[in-house]
C-alpha beads as a LAMMPS data file, in Angstrom:
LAMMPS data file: protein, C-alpha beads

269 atoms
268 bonds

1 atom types
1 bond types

-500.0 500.0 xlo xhi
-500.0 500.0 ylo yhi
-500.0 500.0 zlo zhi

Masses

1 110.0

Atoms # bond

1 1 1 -101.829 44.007 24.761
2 1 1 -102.956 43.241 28.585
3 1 1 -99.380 44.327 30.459
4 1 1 -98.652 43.505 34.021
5 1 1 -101.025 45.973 35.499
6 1 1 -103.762 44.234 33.660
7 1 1 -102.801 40.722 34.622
8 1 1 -102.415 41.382 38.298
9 1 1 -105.941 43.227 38.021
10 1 1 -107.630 40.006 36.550
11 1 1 -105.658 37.736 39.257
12 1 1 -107.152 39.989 41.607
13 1 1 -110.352 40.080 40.721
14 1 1 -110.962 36.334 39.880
15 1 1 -109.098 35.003 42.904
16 1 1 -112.017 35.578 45.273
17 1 1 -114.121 33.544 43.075
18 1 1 -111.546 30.456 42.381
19 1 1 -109.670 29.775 45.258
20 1 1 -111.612 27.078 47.390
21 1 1 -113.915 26.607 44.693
22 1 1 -113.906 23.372 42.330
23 1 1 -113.558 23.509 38.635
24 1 1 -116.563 21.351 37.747
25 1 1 -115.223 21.050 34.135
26 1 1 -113.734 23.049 31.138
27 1 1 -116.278 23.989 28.353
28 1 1 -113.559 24.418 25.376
29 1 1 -115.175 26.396 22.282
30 1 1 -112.640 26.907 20.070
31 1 1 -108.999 25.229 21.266
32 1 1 -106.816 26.979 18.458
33 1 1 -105.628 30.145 20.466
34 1 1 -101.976 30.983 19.780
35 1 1 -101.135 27.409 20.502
36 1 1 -103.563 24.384 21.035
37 1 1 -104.882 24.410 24.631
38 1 1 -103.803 21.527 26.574
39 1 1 -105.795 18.341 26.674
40 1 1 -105.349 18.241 30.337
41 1 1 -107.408 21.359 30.930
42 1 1 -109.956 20.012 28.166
43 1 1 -110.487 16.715 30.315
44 1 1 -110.806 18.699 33.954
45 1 1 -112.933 17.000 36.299
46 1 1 -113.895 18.332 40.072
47 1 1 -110.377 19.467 40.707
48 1 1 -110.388 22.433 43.565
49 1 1 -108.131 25.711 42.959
50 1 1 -105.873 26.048 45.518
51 1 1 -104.042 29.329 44.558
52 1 1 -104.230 32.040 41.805
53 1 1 -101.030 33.262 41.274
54 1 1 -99.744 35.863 38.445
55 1 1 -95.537 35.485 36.893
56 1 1 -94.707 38.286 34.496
57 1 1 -98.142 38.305 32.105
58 1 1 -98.905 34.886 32.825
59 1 1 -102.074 33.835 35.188
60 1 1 -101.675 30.819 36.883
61 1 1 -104.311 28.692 38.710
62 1 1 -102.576 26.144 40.850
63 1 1 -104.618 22.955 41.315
64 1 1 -104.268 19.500 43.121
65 1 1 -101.864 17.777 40.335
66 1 1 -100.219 20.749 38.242
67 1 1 -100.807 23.774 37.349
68 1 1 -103.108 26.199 34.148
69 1 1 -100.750 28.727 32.710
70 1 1 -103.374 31.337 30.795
71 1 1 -101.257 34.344 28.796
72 1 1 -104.049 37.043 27.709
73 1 1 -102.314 37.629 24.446
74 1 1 -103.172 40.718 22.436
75 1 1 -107.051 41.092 23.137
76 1 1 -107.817 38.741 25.729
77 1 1 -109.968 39.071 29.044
78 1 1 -111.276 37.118 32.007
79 1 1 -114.454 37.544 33.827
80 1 1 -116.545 35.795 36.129
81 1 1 -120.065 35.432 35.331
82 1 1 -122.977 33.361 35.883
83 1 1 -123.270 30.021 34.219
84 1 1 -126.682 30.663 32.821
85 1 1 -125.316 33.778 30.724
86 1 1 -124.779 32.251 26.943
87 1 1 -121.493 32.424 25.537
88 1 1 -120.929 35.313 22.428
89 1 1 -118.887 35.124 19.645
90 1 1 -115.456 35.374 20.833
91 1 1 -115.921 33.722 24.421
92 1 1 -113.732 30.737 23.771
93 1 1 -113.348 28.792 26.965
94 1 1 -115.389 28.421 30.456
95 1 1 -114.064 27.241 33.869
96 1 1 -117.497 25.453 34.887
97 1 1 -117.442 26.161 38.631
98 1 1 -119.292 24.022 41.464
99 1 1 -120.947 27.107 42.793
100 1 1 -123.046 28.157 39.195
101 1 1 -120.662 30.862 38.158
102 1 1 -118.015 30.577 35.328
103 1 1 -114.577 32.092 34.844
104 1 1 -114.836 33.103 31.353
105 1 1 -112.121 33.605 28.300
106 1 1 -112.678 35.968 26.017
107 1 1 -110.394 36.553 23.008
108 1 1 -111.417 38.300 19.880
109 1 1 -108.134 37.514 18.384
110 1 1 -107.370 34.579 19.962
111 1 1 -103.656 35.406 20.095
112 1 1 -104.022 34.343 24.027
113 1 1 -102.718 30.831 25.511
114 1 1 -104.189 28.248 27.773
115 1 1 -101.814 25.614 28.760
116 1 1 -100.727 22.867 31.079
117 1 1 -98.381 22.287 33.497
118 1 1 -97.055 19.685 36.048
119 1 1 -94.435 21.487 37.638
120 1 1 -93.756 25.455 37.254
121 1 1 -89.651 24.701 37.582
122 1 1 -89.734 22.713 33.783
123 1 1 -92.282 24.920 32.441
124 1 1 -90.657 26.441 29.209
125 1 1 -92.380 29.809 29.069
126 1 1 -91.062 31.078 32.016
127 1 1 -87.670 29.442 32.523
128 1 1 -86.479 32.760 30.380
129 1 1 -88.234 35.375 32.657
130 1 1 -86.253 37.990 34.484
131 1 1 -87.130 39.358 37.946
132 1 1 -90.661 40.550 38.812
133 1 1 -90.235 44.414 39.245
134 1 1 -92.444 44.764 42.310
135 1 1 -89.995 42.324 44.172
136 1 1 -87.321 43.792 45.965
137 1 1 -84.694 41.551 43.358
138 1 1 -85.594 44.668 41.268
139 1 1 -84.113 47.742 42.240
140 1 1 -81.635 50.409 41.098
141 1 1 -78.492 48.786 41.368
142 1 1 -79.787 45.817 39.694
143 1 1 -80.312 48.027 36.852
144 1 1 -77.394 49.680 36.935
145 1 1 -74.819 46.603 36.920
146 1 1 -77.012 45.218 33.983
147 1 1 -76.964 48.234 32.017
148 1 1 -72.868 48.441 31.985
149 1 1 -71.923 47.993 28.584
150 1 1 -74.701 47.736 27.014
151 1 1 -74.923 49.534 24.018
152 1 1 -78.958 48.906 23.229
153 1 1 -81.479 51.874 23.291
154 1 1 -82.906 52.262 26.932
155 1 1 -86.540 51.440 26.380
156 1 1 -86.507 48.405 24.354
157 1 1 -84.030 46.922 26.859
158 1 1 -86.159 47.931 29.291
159 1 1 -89.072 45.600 27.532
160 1 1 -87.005 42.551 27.735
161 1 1 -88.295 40.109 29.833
162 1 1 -84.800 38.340 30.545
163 1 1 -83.834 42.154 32.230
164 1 1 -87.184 42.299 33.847
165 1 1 -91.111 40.967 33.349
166 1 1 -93.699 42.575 32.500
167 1 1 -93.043 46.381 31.582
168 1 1 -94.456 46.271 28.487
169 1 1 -94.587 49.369 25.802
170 1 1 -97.001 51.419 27.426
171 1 1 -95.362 51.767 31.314
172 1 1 -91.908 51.759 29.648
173 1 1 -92.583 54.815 28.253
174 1 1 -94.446 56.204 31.114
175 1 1 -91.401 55.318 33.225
176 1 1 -88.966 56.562 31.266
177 1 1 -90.559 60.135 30.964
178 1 1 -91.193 60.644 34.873
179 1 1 -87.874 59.876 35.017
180 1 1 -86.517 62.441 32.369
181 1 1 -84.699 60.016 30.356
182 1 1 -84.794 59.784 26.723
183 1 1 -85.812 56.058 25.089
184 1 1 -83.325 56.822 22.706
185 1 1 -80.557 56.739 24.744
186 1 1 -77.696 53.661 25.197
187 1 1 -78.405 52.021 27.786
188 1 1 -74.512 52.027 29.025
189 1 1 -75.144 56.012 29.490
190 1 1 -77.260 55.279 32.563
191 1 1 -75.863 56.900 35.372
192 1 1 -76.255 54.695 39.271
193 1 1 -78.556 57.978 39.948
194 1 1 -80.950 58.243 36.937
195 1 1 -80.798 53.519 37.456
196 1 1 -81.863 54.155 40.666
197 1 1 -84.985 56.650 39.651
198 1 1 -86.060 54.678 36.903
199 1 1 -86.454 51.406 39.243
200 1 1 -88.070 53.504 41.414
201 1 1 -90.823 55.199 38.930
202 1 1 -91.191 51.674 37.177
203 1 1 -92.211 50.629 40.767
204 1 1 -94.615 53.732 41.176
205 1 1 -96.141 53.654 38.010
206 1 1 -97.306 49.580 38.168
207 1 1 -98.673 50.014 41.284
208 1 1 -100.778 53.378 40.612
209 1 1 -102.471 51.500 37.046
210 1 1 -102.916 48.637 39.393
211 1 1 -105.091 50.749 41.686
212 1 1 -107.003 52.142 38.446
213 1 1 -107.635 48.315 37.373
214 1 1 -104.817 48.817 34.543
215 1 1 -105.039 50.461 31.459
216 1 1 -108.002 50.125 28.281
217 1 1 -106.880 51.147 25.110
218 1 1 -108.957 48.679 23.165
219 1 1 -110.098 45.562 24.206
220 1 1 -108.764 44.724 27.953
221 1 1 -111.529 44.603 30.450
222 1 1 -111.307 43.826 33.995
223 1 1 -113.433 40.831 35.523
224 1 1 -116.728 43.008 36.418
225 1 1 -116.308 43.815 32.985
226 1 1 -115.288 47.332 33.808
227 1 1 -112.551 48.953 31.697
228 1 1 -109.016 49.806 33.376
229 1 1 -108.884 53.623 34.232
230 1 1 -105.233 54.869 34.244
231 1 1 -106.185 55.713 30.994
232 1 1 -106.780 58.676 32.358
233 1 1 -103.942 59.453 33.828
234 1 1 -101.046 58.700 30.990
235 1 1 -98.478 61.327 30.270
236 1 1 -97.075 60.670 27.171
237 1 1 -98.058 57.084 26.086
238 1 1 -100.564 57.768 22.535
239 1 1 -100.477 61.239 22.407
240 1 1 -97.903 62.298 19.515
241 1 1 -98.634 65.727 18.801
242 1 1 -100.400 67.109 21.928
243 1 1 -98.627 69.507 24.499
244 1 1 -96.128 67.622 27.109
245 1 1 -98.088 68.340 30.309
246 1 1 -94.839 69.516 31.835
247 1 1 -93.227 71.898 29.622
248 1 1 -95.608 72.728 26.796
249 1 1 -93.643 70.836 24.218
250 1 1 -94.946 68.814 21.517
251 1 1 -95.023 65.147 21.906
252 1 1 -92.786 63.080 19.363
253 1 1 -92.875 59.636 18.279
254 1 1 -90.602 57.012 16.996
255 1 1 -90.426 53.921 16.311
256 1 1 -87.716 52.060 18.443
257 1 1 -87.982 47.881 18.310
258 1 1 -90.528 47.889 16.156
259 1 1 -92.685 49.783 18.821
260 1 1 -94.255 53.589 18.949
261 1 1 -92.707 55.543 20.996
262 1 1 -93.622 58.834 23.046
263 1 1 -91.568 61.033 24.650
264 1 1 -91.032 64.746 24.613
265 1 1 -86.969 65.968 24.228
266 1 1 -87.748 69.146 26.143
267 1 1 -88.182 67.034 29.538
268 1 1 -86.354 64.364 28.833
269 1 1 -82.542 63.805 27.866

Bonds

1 1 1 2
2 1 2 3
3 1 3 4
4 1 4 5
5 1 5 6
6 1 6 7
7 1 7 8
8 1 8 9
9 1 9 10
10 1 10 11
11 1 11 12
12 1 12 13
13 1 13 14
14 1 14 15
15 1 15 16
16 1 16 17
17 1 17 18
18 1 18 19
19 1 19 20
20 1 20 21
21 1 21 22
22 1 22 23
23 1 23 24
24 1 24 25
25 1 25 26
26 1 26 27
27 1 27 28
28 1 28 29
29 1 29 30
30 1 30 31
31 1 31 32
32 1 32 33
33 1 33 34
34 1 34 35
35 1 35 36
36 1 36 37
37 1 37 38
38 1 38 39
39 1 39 40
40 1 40 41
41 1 41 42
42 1 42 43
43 1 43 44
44 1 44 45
45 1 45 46
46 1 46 47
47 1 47 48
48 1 48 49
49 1 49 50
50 1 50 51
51 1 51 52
52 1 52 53
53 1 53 54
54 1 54 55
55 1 55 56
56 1 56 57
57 1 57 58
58 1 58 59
59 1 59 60
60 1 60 61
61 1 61 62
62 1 62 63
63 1 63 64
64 1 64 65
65 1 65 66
66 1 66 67
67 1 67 68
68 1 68 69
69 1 69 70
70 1 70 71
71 1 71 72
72 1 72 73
73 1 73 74
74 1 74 75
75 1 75 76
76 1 76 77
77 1 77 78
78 1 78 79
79 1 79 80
80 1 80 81
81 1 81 82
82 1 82 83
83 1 83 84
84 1 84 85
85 1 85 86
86 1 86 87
87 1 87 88
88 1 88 89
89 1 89 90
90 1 90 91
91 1 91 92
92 1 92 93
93 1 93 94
94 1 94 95
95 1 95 96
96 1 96 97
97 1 97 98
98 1 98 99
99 1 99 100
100 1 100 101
101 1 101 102
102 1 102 103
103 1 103 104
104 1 104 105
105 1 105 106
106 1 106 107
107 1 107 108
108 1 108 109
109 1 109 110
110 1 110 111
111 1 111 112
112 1 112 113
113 1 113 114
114 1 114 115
115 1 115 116
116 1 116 117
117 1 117 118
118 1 118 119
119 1 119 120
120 1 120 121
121 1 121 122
122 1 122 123
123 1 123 124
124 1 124 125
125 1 125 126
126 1 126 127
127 1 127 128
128 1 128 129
129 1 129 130
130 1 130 131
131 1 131 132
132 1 132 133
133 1 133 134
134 1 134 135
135 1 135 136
136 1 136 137
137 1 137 138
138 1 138 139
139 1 139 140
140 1 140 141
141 1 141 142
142 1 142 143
143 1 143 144
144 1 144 145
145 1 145 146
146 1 146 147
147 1 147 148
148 1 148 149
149 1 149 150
150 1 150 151
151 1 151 152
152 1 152 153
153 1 153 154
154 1 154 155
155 1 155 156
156 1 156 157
157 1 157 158
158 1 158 159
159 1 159 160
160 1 160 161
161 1 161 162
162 1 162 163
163 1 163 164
164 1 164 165
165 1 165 166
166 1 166 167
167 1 167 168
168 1 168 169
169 1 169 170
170 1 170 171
171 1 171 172
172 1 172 173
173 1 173 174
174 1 174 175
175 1 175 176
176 1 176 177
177 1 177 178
178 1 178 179
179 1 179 180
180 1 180 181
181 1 181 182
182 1 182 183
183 1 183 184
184 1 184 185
185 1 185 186
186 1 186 187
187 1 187 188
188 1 188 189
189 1 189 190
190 1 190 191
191 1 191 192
192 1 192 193
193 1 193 194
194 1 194 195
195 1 195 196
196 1 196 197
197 1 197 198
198 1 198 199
199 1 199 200
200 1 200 201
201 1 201 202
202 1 202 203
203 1 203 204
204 1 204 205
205 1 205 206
206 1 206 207
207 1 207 208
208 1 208 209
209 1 209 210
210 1 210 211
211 1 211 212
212 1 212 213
213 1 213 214
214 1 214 215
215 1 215 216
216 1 216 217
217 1 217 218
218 1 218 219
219 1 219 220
220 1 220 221
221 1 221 222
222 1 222 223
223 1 223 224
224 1 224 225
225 1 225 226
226 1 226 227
227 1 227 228
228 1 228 229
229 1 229 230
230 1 230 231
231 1 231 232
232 1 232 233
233 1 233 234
234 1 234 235
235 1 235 236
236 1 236 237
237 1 237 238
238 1 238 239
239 1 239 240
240 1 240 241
241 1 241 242
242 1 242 243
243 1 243 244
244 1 244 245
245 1 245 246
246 1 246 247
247 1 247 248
248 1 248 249
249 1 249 250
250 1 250 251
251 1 251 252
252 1 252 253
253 1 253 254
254 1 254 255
255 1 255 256
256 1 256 257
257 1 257 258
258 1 258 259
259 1 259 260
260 1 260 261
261 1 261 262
262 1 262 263
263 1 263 264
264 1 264 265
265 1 265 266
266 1 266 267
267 1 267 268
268 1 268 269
């Protein structure tokens, strides 16, 4: 699934192409993603972007009189392309642009979302969303208060999106092995030192797959339609069995939430 890294890279990468531009109209192939998408973005008409913005994994193009709210879902991707170039198979929506060139929405398993908004503040998928953990609401002794008494494992609390967006399974457990702490551990056991690290290595770790265009496991492309490269550069994340890089150790997984998880017990504790 597309996490944060791979959001902000498509905002990125589509923003130069929407903002000041005019959505001619939508082209809607096949409206039954994960939920219906919105008659209002089926009936656009000439209505000029004004701002691409990005909240948690959620995309959103601001226009004159509300807003698109696009989630990526498990195997979605965006790119911008020319408007001659046919549509495939699983290329389910275009943003018809006034200058030839599409923004196209590709979703093999159409687990993605494409809806409508008037105003962000009633907007029911995010009104649950915690803080953004690039924004300086995010920091160690947030963490730390939060984690008091909490009794939870340490990386599936980290994966909540009411204690913070967007640090999904991948840079959780990333995070949590730069910062020598074991996923398996209750949350209350977080020291204000080791709260402080992790904030800081979440921090680190975002911003250095954001550089590499996020990560490709599977599907995720960015919106040249070149994959996400810190791939390349994962410790831990996928690679059950192999030698920790640090110590030597073998790499373990369990399952914790319902998600795999990596981590090697040597380095981490």
């Amino acid at each position: 699934m597309p996490e944060l890294p791979e959001v902000e890279t498509s905002r990125r990468g589509i923003e130069p192409h929407l903002v000041g531009n005019i959505i001619q109209y939508a082209e809607v192939r096949n409206s039954r993603l994960r939920w219906p998408v919105s008659e209002q973005i089926m009936a656009l008409s000439d209505k000029p972007v004004i701002s691409v913005q990005r909240r948690a994994k959620y995309l959103l193009l601001e226009l004159t009189e509300g807003w698109i709210i696009i989630h990526l879902g498990m195997s979605g991707s965006l790119r911008i392309l020319s408007n001659e170039l046919p549509p495939g198979k699983h290329d389910h929506i275009d943003l018809v642009m006034a200058d030839g060139k599409v923004l196209r929405y590709t979703d093999p398993r159409r687990f993605g979302a494409w809806l409508w908004s008037d105003n962000l503040d009633e907007c029911s998928v995010l009104s649950h969303l915690g803080p953004e953990p690039l924004s300086d609401l995010f920091d160690g002794e947030y963490l730390y208060t939060l984690s008091r008494n909490k009794k939870m494992r340490v990386k599936p609390w980290l994966m909540d999106n009411k204690v913070v967006v967007g640090v999904g399974n991948i840079y959780a457990n990333e995070a949590l092995f730069v910062a020598h702490i074991l996923p398996e551990r209750p949350v209350h056991t977080l020291t204000q030192q080791e709260a402080h690290l992790l904030a800081s290595t979440i921090k680190q770790i975002l911003c250095r797959s954001i550089e590499q265009g996020g990560t490709t496991l599977k599907d995720f492309l960015q919106s040249d339609g070149k994959p996400g490269y810190f791939a390349q550069e994962l410790f831990v994340y996928g690679k059950k069995g192999e030698c920790c890089p640090v110590c030597g150790e073998k790499i373990e997984c369990v399952k914790l939430g319902q998600r795999s998880t990596f981590f090697c017990r040597q380095c981490q504790y």
